[in-house]
RORO-79453 format. One record per residue: residue number from 0; residue in three letters; x, y, z of N, C-alpha, C, O, CB in turn. Coordinates in Angstrom, 2 decimals, padded with zeros to 5 digits. Glycine has a CB too. Layout:
<sites>
seq  type  n_X  n_Y  n_Z  ca_X  ca_Y  ca_Z  c_X  c_Y  c_Z  o_X  o_Y  o_Z  cb_X  cb_Y  cb_Z
NUM  ala  X  Y  Z  X  Y  Z  X  Y  Z  X  Y  Z  X  Y  Z;
...
</sites>
This chain:
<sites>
seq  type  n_X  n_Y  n_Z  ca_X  ca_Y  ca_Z  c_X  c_Y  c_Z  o_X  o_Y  o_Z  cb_X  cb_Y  cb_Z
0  unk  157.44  082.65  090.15  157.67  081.69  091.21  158.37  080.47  090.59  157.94  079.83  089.62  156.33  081.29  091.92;
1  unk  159.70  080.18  091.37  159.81  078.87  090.77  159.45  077.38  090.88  158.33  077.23  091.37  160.67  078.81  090.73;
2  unk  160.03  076.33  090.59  159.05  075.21  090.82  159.37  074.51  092.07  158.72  073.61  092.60  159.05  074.19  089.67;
3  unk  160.66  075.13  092.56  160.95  074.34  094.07  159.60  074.82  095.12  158.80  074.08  095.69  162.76  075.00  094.89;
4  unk  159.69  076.62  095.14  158.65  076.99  095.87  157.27  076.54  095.52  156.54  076.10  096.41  158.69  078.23  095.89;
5  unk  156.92  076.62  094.46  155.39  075.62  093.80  155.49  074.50  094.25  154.35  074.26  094.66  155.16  075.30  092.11;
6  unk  155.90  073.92  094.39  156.24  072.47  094.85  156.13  072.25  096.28  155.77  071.18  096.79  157.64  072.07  094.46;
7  unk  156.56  073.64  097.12  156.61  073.55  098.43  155.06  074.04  098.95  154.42  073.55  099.87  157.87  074.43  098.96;
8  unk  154.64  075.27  097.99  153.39  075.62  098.63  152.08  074.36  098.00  151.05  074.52  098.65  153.05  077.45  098.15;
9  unk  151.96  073.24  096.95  151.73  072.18  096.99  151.57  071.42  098.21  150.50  071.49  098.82  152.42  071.84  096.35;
10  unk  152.42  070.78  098.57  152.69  069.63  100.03  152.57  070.42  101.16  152.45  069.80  102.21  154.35  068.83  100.21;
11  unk  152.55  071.95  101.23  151.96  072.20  102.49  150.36  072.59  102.50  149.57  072.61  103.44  152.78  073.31  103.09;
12  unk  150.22  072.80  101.44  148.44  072.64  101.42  147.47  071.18  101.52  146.26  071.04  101.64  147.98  073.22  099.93;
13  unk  148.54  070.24  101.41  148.48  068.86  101.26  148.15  068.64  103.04  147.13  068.27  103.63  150.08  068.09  100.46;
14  unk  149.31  069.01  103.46  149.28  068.58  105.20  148.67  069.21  105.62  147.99  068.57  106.43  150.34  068.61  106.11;
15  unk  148.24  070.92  105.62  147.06  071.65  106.29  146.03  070.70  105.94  145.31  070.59  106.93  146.73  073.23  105.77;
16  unk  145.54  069.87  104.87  143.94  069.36  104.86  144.31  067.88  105.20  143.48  067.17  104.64  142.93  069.55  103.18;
17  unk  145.10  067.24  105.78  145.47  066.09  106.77  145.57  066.46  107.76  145.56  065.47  108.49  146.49  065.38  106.64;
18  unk  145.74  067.84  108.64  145.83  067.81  110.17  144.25  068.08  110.53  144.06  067.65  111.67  146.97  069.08  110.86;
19  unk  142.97  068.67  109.93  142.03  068.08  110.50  141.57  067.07  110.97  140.82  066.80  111.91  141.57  068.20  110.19;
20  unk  142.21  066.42  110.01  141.49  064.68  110.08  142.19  063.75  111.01  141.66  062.82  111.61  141.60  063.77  108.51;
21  unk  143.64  064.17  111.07  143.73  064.00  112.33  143.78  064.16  114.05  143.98  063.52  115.08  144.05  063.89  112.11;
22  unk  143.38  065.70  113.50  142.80  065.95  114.76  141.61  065.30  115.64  141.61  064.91  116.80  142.50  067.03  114.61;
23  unk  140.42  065.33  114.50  139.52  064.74  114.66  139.43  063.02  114.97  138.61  062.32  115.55  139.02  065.18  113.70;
24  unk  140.35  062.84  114.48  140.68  061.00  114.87  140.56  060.93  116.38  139.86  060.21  117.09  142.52  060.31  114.41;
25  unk  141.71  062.12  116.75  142.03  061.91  118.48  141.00  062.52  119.15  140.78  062.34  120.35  143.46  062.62  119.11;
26  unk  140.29  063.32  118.32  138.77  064.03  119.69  137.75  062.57  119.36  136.83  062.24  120.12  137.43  066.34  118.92;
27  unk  138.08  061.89  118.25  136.57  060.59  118.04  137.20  059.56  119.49  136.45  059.18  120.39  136.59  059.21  115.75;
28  unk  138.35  059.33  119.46  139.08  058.43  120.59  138.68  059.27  121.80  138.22  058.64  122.75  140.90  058.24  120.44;
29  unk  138.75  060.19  121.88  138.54  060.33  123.45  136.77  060.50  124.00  136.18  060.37  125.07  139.47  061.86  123.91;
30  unk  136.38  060.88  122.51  134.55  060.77  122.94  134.23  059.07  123.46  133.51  058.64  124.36  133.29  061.16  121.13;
31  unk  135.17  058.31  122.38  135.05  057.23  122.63  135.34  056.29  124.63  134.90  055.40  125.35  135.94  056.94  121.45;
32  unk  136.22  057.21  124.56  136.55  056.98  126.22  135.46  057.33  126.93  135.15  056.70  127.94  137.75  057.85  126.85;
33  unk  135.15  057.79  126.72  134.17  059.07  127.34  132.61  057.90  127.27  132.36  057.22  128.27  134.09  061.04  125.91;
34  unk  131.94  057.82  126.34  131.18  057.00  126.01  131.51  055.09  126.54  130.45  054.52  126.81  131.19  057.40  124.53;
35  unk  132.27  054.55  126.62  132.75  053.57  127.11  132.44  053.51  128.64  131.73  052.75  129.30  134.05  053.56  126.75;
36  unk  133.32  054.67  129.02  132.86  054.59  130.64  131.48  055.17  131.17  131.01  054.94  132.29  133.92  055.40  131.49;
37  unk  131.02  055.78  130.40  129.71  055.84  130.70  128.96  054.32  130.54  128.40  053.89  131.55  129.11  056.95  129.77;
38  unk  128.93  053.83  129.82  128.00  052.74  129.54  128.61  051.53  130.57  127.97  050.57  131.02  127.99  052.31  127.77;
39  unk  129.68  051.76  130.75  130.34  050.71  132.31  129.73  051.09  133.04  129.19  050.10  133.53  131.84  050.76  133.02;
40  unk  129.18  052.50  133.82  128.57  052.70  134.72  127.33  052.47  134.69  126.69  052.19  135.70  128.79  053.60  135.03;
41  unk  126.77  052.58  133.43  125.21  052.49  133.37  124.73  051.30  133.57  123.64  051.05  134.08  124.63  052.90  132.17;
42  unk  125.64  050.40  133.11  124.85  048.95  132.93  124.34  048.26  134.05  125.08  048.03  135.01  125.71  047.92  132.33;
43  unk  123.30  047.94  134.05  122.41  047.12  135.70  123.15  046.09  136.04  123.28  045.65  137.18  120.67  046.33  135.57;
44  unk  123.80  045.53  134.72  124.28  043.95  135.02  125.67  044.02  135.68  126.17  043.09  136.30  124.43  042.97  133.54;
45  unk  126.13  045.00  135.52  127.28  045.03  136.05  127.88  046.25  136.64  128.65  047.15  136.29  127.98  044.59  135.23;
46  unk  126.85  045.71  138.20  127.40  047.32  138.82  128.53  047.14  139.82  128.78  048.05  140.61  126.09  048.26  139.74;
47  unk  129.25  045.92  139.84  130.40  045.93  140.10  131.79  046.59  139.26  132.97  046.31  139.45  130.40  044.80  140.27;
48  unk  131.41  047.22  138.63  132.76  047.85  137.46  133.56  048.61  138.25  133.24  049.75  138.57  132.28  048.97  136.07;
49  unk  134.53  048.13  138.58  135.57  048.96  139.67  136.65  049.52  139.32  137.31  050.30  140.00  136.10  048.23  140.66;
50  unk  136.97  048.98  137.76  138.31  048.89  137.01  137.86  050.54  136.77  136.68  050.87  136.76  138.59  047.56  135.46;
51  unk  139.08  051.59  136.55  139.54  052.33  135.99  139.49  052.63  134.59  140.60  052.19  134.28  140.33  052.21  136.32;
52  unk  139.19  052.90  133.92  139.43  053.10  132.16  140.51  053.64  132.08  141.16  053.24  131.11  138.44  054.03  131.27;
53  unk  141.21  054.74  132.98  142.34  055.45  132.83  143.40  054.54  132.84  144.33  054.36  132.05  142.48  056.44  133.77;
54  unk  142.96  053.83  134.26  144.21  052.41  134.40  144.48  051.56  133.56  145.66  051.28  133.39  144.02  051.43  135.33;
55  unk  143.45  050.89  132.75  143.14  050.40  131.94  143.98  050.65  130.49  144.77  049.80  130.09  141.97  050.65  132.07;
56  unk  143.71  052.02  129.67  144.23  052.11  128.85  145.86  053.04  129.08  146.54  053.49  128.16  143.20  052.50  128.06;
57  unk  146.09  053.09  130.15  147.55  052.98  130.57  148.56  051.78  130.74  149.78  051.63  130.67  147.55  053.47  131.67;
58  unk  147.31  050.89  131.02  148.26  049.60  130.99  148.72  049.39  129.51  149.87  049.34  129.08  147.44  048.17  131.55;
59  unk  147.12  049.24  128.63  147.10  048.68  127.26  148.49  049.97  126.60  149.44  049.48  125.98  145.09  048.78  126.40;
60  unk  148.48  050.66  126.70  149.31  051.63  126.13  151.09  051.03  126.42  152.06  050.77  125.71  148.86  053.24  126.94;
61  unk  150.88  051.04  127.40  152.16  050.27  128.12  152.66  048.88  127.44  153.79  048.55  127.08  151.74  049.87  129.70;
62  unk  151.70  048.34  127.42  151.99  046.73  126.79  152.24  047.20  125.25  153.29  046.73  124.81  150.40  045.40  126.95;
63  unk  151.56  048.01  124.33  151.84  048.29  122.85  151.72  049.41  122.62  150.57  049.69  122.29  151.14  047.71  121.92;
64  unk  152.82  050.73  122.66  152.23  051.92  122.79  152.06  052.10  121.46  152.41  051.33  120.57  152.92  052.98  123.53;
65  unk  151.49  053.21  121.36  150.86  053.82  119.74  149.62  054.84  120.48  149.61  055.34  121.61  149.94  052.15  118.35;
66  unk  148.61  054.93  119.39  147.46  055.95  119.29  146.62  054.76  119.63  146.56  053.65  119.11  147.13  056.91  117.75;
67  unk  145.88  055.39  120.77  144.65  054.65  121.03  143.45  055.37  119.83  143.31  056.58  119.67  144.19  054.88  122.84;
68  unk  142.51  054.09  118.96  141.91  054.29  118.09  140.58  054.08  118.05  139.82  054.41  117.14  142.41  053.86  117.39;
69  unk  140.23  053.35  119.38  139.16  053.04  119.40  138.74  052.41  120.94  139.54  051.53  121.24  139.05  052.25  118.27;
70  unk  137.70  052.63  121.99  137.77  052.49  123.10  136.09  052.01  123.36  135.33  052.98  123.43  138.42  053.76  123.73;
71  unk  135.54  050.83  123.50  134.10  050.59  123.48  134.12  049.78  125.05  135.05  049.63  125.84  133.51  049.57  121.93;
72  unk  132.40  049.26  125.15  132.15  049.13  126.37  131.28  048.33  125.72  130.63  048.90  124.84  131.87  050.22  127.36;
73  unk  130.98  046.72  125.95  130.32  046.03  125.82  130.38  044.17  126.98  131.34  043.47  127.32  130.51  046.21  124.38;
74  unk  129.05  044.03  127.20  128.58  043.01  128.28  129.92  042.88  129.14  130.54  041.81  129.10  128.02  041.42  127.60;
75  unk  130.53  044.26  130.16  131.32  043.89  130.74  132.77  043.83  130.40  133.61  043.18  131.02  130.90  043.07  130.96;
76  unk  132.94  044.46  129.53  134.53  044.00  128.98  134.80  045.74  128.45  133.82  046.45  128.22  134.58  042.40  127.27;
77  unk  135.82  046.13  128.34  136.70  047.46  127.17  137.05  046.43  126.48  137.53  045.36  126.84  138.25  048.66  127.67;
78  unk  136.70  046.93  125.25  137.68  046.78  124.52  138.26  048.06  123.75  137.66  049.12  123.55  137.32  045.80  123.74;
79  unk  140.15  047.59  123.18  140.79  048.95  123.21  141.22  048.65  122.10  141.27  047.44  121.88  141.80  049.47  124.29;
80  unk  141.78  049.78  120.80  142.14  048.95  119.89  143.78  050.56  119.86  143.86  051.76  120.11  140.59  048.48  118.26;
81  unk  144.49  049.70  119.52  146.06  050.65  119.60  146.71  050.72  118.32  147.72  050.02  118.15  147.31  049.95  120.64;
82  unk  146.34  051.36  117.50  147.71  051.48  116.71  149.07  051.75  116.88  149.37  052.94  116.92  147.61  052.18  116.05;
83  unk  150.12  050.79  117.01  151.27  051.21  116.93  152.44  051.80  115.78  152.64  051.50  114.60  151.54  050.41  117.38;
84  unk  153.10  052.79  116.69  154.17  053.02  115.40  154.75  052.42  114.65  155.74  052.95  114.13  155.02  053.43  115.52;
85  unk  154.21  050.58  114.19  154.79  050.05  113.09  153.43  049.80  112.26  153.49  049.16  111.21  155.76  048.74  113.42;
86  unk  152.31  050.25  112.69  151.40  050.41  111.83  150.61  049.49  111.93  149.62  049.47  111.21  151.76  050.54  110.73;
87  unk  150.90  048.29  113.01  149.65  047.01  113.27  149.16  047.69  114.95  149.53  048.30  115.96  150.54  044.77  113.37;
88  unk  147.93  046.93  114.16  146.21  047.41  115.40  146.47  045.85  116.48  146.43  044.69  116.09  143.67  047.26  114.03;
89  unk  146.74  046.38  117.96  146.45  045.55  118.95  145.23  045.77  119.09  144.87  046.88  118.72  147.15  045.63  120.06;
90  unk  144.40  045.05  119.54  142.86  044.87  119.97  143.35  044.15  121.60  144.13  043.20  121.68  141.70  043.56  118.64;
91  unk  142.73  044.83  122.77  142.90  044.57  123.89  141.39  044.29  124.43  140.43  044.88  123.94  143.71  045.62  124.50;
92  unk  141.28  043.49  125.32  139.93  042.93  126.19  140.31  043.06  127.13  141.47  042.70  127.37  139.33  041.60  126.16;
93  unk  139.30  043.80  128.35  139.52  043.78  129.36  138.52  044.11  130.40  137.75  045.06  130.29  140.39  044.31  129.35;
94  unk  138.54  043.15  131.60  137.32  043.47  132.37  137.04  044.52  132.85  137.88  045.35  133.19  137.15  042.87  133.23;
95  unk  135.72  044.66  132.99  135.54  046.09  133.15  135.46  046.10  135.20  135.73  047.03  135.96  133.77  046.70  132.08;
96  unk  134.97  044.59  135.55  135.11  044.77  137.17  136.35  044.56  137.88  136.57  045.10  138.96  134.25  043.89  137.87;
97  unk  137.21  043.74  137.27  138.51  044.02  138.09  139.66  044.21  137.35  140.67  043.56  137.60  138.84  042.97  138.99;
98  unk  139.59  045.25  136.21  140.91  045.24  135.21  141.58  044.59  134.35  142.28  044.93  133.40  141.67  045.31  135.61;
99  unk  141.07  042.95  135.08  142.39  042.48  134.54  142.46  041.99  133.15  141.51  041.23  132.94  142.89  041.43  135.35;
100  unk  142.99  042.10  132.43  143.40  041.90  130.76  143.14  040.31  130.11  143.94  039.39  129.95  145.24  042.23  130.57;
101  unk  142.02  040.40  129.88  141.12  039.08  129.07  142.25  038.41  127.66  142.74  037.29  127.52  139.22  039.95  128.16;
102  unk  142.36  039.50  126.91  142.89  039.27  125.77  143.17  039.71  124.73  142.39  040.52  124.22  142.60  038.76  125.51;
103  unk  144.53  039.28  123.98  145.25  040.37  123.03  145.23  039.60  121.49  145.79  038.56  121.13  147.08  040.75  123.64;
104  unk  144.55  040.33  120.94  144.77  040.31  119.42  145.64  040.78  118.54  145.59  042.00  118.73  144.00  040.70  118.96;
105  unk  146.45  040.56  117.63  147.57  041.58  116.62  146.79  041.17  115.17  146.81  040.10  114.56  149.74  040.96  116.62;
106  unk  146.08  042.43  114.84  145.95  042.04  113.43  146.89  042.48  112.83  147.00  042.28  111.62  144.88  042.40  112.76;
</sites>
């Protein structure tokens, strides 16, 4: 075998054991959706939650698209966090009873 092909079967054994992990990134983001809107619905304090999560992180996607990375549910608010294709994390706030977009972070 020569060293171009050694070289090639190298870097593709490299990326087969990086596409789990990113697979798994995008099933942790969507449990995360998943878990978020549950706990919007659950909460006593706020059973006005009318906003959408779908709408929600369609907007946030819209305003900075990338990979949504992270999607939580706390006293009333999403928060969304986006990696974009230049590699900086938006952090989005947003109400959970009428949508509308609290506030944007760029780390």
């Amino acid at each position: 075998m020569n060293r171009t092909a050694i070289a090639s079967l190298i870097a593709a054994a490299g990326l087969a054991a990086a596409l789990p992990a990113a697979f798994a990134q995008d099933a942790a983001a969507g449990d995360d959706r998943h878990h978020a809107a549950a706990a919007a619905q659950a909460d006593p304090r706020f059973r006005a939650n009318r906003a959408s999560l779908d709408a929600i992180l369609a907007d946030a996607q819209r305003r900075h698209p990338g990979r949504v990375i992270d999607v939580s549910y706390d006293d009333g608010e999403y928060d969304i966090d986006i990696r974009g294709d230049d590699g900086r994390i938006v952090e989005f706030e947003y109400s959970a009873r009428t949508g509308r977009l609290l506030e944007v972070d760029y780390d």
